[in-house]
C-alpha atoms as an extended CHARMM CRD file, in Angstrom:
* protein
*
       157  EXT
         1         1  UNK       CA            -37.1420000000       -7.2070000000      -84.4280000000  PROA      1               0.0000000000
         2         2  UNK       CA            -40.1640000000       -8.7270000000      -83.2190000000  PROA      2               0.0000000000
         3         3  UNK       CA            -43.5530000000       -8.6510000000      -85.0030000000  PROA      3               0.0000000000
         4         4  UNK       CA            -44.8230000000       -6.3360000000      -81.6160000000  PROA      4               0.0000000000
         5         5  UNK       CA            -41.8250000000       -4.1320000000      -82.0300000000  PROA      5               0.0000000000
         6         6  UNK       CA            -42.1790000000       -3.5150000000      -85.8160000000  PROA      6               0.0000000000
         7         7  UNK       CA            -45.6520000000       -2.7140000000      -85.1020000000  PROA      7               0.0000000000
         8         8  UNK       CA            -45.0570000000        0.1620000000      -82.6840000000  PROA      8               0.0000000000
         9         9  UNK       CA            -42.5920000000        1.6280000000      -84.8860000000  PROA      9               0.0000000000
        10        10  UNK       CA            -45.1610000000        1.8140000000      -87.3970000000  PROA      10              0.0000000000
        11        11  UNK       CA            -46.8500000000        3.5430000000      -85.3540000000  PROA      11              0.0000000000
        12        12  UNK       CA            -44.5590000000        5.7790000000      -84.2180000000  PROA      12              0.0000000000
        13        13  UNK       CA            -44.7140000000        6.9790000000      -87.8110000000  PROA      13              0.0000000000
        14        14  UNK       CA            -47.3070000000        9.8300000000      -87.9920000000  PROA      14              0.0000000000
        15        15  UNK       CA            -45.8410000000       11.3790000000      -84.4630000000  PROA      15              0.0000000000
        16        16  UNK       CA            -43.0750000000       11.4620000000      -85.9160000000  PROA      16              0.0000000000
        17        17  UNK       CA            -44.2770000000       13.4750000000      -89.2020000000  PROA      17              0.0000000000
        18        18  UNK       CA            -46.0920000000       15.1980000000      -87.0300000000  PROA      18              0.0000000000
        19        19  UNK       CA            -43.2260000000       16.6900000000      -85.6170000000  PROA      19              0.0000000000
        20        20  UNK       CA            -41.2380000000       17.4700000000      -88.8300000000  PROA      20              0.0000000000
        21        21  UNK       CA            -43.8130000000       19.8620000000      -89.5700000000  PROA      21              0.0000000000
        22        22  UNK       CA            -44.4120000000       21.6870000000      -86.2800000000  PROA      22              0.0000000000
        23        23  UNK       CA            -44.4650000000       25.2990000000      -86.2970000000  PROA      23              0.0000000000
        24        24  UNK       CA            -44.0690000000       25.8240000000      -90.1380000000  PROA      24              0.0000000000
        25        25  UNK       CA            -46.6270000000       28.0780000000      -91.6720000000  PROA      25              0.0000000000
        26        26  UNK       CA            -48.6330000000       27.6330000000      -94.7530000000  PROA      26              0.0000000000
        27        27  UNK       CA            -46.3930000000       29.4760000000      -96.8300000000  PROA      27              0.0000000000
        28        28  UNK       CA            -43.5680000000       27.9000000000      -95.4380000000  PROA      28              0.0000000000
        29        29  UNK       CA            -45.6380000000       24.0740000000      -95.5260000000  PROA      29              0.0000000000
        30        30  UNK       CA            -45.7590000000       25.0790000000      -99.5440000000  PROA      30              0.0000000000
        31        31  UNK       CA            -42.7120000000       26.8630000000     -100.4200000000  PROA      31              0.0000000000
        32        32  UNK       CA            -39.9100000000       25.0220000000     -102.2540000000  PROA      32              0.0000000000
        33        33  UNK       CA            -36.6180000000       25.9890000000     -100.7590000000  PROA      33              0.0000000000
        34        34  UNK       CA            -34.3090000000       23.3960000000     -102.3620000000  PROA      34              0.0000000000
        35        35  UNK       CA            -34.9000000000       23.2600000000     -105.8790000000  PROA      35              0.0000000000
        36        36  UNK       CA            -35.8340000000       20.7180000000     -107.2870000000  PROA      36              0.0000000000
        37        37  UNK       CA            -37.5960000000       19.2460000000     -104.7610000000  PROA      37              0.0000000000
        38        38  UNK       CA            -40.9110000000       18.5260000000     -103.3970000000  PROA      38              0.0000000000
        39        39  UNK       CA            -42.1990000000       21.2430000000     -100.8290000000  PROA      39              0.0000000000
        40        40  UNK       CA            -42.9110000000       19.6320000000      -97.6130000000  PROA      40              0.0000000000
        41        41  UNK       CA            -47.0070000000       19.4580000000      -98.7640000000  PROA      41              0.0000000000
        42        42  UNK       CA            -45.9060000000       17.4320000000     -101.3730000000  PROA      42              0.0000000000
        43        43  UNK       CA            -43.9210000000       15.2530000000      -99.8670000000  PROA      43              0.0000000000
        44        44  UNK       CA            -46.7460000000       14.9310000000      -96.5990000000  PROA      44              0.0000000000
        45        45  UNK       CA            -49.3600000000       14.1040000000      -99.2930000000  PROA      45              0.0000000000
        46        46  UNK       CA            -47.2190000000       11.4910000000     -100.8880000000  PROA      46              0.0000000000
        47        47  UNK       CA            -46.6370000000        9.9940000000      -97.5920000000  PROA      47              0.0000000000
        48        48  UNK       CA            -50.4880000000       10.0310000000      -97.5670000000  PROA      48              0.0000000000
        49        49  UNK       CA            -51.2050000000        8.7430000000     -101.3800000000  PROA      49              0.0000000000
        50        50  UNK       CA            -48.8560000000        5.5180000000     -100.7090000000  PROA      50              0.0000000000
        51        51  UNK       CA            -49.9640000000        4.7520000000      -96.7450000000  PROA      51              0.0000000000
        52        52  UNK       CA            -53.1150000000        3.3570000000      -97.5580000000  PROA      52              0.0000000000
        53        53  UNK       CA            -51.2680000000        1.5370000000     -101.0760000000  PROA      53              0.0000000000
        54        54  UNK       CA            -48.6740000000        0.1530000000      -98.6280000000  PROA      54              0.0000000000
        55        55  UNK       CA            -51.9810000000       -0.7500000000      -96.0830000000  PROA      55              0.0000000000
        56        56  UNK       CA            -53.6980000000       -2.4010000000      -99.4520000000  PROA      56              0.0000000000
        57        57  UNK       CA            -50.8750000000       -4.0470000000     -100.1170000000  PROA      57              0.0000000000
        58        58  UNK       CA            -50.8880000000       -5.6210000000      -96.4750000000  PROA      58              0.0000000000
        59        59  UNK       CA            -54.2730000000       -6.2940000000      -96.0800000000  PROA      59              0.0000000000
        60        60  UNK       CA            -54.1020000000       -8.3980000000      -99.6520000000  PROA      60              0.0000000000
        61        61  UNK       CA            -51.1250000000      -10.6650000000      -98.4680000000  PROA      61              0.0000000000
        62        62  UNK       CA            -53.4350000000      -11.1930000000      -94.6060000000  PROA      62              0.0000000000
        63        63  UNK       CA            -55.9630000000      -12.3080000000      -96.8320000000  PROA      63              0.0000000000
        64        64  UNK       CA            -55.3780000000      -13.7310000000     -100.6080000000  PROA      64              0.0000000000
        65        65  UNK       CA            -52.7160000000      -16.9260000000     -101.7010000000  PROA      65              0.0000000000
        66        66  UNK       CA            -49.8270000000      -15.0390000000     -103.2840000000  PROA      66              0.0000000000
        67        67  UNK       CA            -51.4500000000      -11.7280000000     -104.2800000000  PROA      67              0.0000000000
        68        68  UNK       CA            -49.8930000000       -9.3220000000     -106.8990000000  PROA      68              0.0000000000
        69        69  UNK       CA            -48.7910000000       -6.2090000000     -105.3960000000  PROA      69              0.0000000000
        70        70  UNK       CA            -49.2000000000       -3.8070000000     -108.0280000000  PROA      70              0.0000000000
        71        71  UNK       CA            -46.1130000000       -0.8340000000     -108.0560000000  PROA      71              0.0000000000
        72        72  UNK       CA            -46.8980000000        2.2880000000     -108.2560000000  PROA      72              0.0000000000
        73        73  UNK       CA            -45.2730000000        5.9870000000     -109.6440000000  PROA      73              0.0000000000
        74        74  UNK       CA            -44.4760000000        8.5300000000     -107.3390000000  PROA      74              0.0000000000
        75        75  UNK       CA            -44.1570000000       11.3590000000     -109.7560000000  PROA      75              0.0000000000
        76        76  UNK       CA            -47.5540000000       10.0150000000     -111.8490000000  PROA      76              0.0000000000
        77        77  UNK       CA            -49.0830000000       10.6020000000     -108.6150000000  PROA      77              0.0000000000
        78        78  UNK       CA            -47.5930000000       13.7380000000     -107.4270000000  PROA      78              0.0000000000
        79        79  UNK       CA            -48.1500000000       15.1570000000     -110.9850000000  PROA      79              0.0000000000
        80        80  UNK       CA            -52.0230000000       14.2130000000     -111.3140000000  PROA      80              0.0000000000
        81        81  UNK       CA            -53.4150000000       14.3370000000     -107.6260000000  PROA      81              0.0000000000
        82        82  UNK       CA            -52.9010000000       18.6250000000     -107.0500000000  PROA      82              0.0000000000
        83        83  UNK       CA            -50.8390000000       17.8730000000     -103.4990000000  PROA      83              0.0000000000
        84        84  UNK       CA            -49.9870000000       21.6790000000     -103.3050000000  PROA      84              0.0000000000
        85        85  UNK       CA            -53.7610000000       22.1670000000     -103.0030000000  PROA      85              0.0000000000
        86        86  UNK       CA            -54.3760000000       19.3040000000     -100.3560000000  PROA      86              0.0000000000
        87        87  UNK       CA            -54.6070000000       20.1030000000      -96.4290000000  PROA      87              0.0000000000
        88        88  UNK       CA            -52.1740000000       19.2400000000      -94.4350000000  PROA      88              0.0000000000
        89        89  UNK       CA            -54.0850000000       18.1750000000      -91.5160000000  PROA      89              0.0000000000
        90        90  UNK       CA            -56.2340000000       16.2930000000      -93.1290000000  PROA      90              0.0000000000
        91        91  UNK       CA            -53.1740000000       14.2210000000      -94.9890000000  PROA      91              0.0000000000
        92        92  UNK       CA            -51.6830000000       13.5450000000      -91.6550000000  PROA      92              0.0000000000
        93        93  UNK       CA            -55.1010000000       12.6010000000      -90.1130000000  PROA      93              0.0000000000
        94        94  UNK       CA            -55.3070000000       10.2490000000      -92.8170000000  PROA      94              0.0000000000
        95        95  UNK       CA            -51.7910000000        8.6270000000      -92.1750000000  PROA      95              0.0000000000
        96        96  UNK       CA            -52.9180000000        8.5750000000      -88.4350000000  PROA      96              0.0000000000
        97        97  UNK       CA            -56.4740000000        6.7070000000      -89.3760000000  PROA      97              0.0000000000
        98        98  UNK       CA            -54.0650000000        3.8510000000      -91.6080000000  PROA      98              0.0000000000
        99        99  UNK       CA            -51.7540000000        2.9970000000      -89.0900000000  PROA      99              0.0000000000
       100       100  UNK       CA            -54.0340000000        2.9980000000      -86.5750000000  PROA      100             0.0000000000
       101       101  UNK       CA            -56.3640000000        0.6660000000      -88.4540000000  PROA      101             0.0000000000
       102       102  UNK       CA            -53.2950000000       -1.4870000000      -89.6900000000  PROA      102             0.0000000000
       103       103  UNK       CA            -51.6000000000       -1.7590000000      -86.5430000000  PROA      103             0.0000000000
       104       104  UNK       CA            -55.0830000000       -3.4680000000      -84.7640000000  PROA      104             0.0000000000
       105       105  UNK       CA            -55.0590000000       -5.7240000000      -87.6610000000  PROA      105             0.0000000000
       106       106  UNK       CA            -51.3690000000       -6.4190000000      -87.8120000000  PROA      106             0.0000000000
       107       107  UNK       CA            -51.2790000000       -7.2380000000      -83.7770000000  PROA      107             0.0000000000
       108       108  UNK       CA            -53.6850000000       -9.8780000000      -84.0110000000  PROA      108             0.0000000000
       109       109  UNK       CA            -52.4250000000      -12.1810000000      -86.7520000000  PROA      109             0.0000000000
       110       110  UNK       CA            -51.0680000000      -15.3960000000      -85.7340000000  PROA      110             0.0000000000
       111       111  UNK       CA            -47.4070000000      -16.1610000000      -86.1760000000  PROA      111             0.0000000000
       112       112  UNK       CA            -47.4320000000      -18.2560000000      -89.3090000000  PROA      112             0.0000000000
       113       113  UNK       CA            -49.3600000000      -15.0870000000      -90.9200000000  PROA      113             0.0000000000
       114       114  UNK       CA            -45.7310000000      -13.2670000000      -90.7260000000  PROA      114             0.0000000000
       115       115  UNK       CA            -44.6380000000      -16.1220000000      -93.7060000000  PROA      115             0.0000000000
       116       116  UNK       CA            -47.0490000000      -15.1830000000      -95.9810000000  PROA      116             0.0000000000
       117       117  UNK       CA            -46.2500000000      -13.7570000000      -99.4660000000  PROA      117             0.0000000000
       118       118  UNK       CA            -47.1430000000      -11.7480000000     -101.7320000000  PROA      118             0.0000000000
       119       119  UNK       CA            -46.0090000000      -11.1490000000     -105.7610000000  PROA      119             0.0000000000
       120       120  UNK       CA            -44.8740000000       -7.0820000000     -106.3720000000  PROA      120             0.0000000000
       121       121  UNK       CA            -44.9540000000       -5.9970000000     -110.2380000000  PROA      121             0.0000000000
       122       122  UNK       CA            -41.5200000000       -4.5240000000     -110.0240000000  PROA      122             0.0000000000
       123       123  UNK       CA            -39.3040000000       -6.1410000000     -106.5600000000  PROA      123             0.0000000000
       124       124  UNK       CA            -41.1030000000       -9.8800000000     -107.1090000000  PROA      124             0.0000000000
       125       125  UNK       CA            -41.8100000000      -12.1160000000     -104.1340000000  PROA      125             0.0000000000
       126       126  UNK       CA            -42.3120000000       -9.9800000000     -100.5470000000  PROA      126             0.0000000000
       127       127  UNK       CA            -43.3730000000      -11.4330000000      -97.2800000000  PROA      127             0.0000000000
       128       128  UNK       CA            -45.6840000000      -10.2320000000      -94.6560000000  PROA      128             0.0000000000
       129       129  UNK       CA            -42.7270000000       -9.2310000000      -92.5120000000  PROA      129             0.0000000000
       130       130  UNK       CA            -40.6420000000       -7.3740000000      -95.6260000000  PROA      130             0.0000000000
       131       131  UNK       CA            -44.1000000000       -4.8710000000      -96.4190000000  PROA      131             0.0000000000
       132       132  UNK       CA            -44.5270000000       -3.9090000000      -93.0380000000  PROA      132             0.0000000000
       133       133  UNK       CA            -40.8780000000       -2.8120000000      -92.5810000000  PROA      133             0.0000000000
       134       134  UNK       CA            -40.8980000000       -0.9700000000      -96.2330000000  PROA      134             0.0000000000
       135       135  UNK       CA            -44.6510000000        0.8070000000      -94.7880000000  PROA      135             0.0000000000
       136       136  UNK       CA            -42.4450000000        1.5080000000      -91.3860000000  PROA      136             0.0000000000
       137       137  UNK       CA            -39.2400000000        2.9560000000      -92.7620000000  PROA      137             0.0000000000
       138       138  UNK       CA            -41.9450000000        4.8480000000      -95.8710000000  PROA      138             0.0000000000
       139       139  UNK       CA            -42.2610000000        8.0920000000      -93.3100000000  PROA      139             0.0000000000
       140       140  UNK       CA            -38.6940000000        7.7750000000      -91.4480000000  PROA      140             0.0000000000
       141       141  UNK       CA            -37.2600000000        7.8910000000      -95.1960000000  PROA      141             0.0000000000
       142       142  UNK       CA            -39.1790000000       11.0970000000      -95.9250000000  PROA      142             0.0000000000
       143       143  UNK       CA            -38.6810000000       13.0360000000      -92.9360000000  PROA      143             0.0000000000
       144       144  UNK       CA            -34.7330000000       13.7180000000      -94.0400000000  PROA      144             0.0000000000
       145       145  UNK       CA            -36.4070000000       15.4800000000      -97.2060000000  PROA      145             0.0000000000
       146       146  UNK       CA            -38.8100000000       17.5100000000      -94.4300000000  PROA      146             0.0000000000
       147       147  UNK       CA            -35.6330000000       18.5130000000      -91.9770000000  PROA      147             0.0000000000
       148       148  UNK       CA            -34.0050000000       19.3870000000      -95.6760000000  PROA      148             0.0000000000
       149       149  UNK       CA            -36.4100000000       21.9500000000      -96.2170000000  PROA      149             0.0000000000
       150       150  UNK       CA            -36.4200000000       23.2110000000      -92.8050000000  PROA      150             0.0000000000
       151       151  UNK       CA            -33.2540000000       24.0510000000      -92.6160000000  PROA      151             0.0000000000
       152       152  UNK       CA            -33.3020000000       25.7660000000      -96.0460000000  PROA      152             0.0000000000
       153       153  UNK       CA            -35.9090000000       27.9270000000      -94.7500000000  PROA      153             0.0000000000
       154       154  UNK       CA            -34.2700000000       28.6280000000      -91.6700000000  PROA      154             0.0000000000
       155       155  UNK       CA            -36.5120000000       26.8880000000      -89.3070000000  PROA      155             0.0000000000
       156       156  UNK       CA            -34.6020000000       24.2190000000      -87.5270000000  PROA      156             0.0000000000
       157       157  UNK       CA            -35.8730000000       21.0160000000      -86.5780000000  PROA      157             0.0000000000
């Protein structure tokens, strides 16, 4: 896939969430329907809490020699950061606002920039190319867990 095409699935990303959630209410945007599990808030606010880490993380490989990508917890941040309180439009206009920003950034690097590296805490050595398709795949991955829930309350997708 070319740098372009990556890019414009990235993009693609928050239509796509967009989407998953259509036509749930608030009670159904909050319930919990597989246990377990994240409701569909939590999950949208996750997406929301790691965008701009995945962005950071982006930005810092554009710009520094070899930066260290720091890893982050999921659960830490899920657990400390009262998702079931957030609003859901705002989390998705804040997805929206990320890639946006990223992808006007992203589309004018020059080619060599697509080499460049940076250091994660936890998976080592990443390239330019490697972030950007974890940051693409990030909301594709998630919107199983959304359809999940869905269909557990009865709404289909």
């Amino acid at each position: 896939m070319t740098p372009a095409e990556r890019i414009a699935e990235y993009q693609r990303g928050p239509e796509l969430l967009r989407q998953a959630v259509s036509g749930l209410t608030a009670e159904e945007i909050r319930a919990r329907p597989v246990p377990g599990k994240w409701s569909t808030l939590e999950v949208v606010c996750h997406l929301a809490d790691f965008d701009p880490i995945l962005a950071d993380r982006l930005k810092r490989i554009i710009a520094l020699d070899k930066p260290l990508l720091m890893g982050a917890d999921e659960n830490r941040f899920a657990a400390a950061l009262c998702p079931q309180d957030r609003d859901l439009e705002e989390e998705l206009r804040l997805i929206e606002l990320t890639r946006s920003q990223m992808a006007r950034i992203l589309a004018k690097l020059p080619a060599d920039a697509w080499s460049r590296t940076g250091i994660h805490s936890e998976r080592g050595e990443l390239n330019l190319e490697r972030v950007l398709e974890l940051a693409t795949r990030h909301i594709t991955h998630h919107l199983a867990f959304i359809a999940e829930k869905r269909k557990a309350l009865g709404r289909p997708a």
